[in-house]
Steps between C-alpha positions, in 0.01 A plus 500: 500500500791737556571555163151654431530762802655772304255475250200459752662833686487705198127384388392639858703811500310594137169465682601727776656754275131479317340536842738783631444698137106478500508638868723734435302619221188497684623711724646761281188533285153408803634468861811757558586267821840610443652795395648624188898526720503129589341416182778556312712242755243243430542558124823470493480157731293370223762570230749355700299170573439522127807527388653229721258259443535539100896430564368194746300386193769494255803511695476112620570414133830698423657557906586204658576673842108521501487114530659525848464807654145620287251387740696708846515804231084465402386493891792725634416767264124445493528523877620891459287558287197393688669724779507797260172448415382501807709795575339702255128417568464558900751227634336267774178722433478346132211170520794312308782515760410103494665475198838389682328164588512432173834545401552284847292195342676500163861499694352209677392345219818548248782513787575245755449564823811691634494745221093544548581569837719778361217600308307578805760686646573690199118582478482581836837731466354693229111538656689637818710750272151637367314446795719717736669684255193656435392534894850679585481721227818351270279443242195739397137359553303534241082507528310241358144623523344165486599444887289708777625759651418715768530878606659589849654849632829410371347426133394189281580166694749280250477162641843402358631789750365311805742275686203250636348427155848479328647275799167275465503513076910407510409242722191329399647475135864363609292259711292417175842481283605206789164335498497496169835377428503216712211334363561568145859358523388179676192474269822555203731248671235200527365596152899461372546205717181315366643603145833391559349120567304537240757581269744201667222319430442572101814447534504149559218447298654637232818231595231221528343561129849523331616236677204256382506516132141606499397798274320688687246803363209729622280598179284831515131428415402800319808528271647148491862647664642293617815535798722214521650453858799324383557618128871419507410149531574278188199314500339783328720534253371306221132693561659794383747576747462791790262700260135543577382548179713206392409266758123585417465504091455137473311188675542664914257814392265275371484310763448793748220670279382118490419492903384844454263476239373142649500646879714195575524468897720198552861456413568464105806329444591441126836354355736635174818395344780697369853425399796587291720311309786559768243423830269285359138439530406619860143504648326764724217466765308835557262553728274749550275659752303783621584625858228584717118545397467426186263794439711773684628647166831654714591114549812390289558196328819297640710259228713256588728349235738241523715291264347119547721344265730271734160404650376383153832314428433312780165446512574355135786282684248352719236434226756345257640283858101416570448365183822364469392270846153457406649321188744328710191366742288406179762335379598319807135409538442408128871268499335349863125442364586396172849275598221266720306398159854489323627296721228250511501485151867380495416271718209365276728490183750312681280230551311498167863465340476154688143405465471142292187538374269756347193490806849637727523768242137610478443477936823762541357710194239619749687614810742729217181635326408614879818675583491681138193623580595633897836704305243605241240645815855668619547712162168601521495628841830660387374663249198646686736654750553787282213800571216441261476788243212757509424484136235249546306670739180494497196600795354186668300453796659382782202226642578332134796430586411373821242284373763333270768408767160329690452302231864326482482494890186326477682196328775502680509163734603741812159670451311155625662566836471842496217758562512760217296852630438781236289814553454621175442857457203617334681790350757505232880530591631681207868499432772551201750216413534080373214318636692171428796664711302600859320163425802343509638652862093424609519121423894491584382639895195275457702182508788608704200551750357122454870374508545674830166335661597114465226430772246662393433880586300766318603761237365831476430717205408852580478843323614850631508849371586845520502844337850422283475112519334122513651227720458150482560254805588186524461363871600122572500327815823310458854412647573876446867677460765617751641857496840343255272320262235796475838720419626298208129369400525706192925431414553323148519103589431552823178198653428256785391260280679160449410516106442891422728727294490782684378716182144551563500823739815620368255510155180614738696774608600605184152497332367718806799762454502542185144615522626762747287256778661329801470155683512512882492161742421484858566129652586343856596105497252312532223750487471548141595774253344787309574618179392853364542630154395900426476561152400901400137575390486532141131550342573384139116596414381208717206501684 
């Protein structure tokens, strides 16, 4: 703030040489408070003030001196001045002999304390030089009509002449100059103590943001200006580099007139690639908010950029890696499922290379025509594993679907033992994808269900909805999961049963996904399991 005193000094000191001219004025030409004599004084106070404060205004710029020693010259002079002033328009009798308390707050405000002290002093010094100069005669009193005064037997009563008032004026004021220089330098010292932690603080800040790679940006509202806290940072150098209007003629202005024009609320946070031959291809995350209300139109609009390329290079790393051990595991699972047929055929041919007679040939044709067709029920499954494609698409209804996968459980020999429930709903369940695909994952949880209820049990078929979605439950009373199996109940090749593949809810789970549905399973041993797949509503022009 210092640097803005001199400045601040010579705005005020134009206002009182406008307020000291029009009363001046006013008196020459309607009240005659003061006479023609002293007039001329108080003209030529004006020209001085004038004059100084036109050097104040232009001498900053070319005198250096000014820089260090300007601000003791303004209020030192101004100071005699006021005095002269004073002086020449009735002394203590003039209604603004205050005017010292003034000079007294701006030396508390612009000095530190020891030299505002001296201020007070130094005001004090010179109100006591006017103040009894005047009562003993060293200097001439001069009338100021505006103040009363009275007729006695010695003549006119001049107030400034009587050693009571001028004892109690000199004193109330220096009192005043104390009062008011202790609180405005203590008010001054916390206000520069609570700005010197918040500058430490920016400070740090400002440390923090360089230090984190993060471009960081407040963006006007009105205009689109944007003020980047850390333009020196690299990171916005391939934007456009520490220009505004760079960094805002391409895709980050859009973006902000985007939120503005769409009264976005939340976060935005879009992604853009640059790159040069030398540096490469390098990606960018921006994001992009609105502090505050949203409809306070003062509110700024806070960006946050930040170069997300090592995260994409390893995010790409751990894809490639994934798929890389999901091909490992398929082909682990595919060398284990398929080397048990393999191996029995082997086995087979081995002893048809011995067989004698062609009834040996044709009884171990059938075992090998049964392991062919297990590794052929392997590719298949293998196949399916991939996600289905949405090309075929199509709207079905849901219960039809249902009403198929009862019609294979029906037949199936675990049914006989089994109680089958279904409340069908009267309405239609409209949805968007393969019919043959959810039918699938309906008749695949349908029979896991039966397999898990060897003893007999009941399964449940029920229907759910809400506003974005339809579920379908399947509840069976059977041997039920622990917390490990219910964990891995969806891996590739992963099953409790002595004969499965492992394939089928791997594939369920697939189906579901990839029509942006999902499978959850709640199960305790021995107290059954529950199955629930939430597809999203999808009217299709069904009814």
């Amino acid at each position: 703030f210092q640097q803005h005193y001199p400045a601040w000094l010579i705005r005020l000191r134009w206002i009182a040489i406008a307020i000291i001219f029009s009363l001046s004025t006013l008196n020459v030409s309607y009240l005659h408070y003061v006479d023609e004599e002293p007039m001329r004084g108080i003209w030529l106070v004006v020209s001085i003030l004038l004059i100084s404060n036109i050097f104040y205004q232009f001498g900053y710029a070319k005198f250096q001196w000014l820089h260090s020693y300007g601000l003791f010259l303004q209020i030192g002079l101004d100071l005699i001045l006021l005095t002269a002033l004073l002086h020449f328009s009735g002394g203590l009798e003039n209604p603004f002999a205050f005017a010292y308390i003034f000079h007294v707050i701006l030396g508390s405000i612009v000095f530190k304390r020891k030299i505002a002290f001296g201020v007070v002093l130094y005001s004090g010094l010179l109100m006591a030089i006017l103040a009894f100069g005047e009562l003993t005669g060293l200097l001439h009193h001069y009338t100021i009509s505006a103040f009363p005064h009275f007729e006695h037997e010695d003549g006119v009563h001049h107030a400034s002449l009587d050693l009571g008032y001028v004892s109690i004026q000199f004193g109330l004021h220096f009192l005043l100059f104390f009062l008011g220089f202790g609180l405005v330098t203590t008010l001054m010292e916390r206000i520069q103590e609570a700005s010197a932690e918040i500058q430490d603080e920016r400070l740090k800040l400002k440390h923090v943001i360089q230090s984190t790679g993060i471009g960081l940006a407040v963006i006007n509202k009105s205009d689109l200006a944007i003020e980047c806290l850390n333009p020196s940072d690299p990171i916005w150098h391939p934007l456009g580099g520490q220009s505004s209007d760079a960094l805002w003629t391409g895709w980050l202005r859009k973006l902000a007139k985007q939120i503005l024009t769409e009264g976005k609320t939340e976060v935005l946070s879009y992604e853009s690639q640059s790159g040069t031959k030398r540096t490469g291809t390098r990606y960018y995350q921006m994001n992009l908010s609105i502090l505050g209300e949203s409809d306070n139109e003062d509110a700024p609009m806070a960006a946050l950029l930040w170069d997300v390329t090592e995260r994409k290079r390893i995010e790409a790393e751990m894809s490639h890696a994934d798929r890389i051990a999901m091909l490992g595991k398929i082909s682990a699972g595919i060398a284990h499922e398929v080397g048990n047929p393999l191996a029995s055929i082997s086995s087979r041919l081995s002893l048809l290379e011995d067989a004698e007679n062609l009834d040996e040939i044709k009884s171990g044709i059938q075992p090998l025509q049964g392991q062919v067709a297990r590794i052929n029920r392997i590719v298949r499954a293998v196949s399916q594993v991939a996600r289905p494609k949405q090309g075929n698409w199509e709207p079905f209804d849901l219960r039809e679907a249902i009403t198929e996968t009862l019609d294979v459980l029906n037949l199936h020999k675990g049914a006989k033992r089994c109680d089958i429930i279904y409340g069908h709903p009267e309405r239609a369940m409209p949805v968007t994808g393969v019919k043959d695909q959810v039918s699938q994952v309906f008749l695949n949880l349908g029979l896991n269900a039966l397999d898990a209820m060897q003893e007999g049990g009941t399964l449940t078929i029920s229907c759910e909805q809400n506003e974005q979605s339809y579920s379908v439950c399947f509840q069976d009373t059977g041997t039920g999961m622990s917390q490990e199996e219910m964990d891995r109940v969806f891996d590739l090749f992963f099953t409790t049963k002595n004969s499965g593949l492992g394939m089928g809810m791997h594939i369920a789970y697939q189906i579901i996904n990839a029509h942006q549905g999902t499978i959850e399973v709640r199960s305790e041993p021995s107290q059954g399991s529950t199955f629930r797949v939430n597809l999203p509503k999808g009217d299709g022009g069904l009814n």
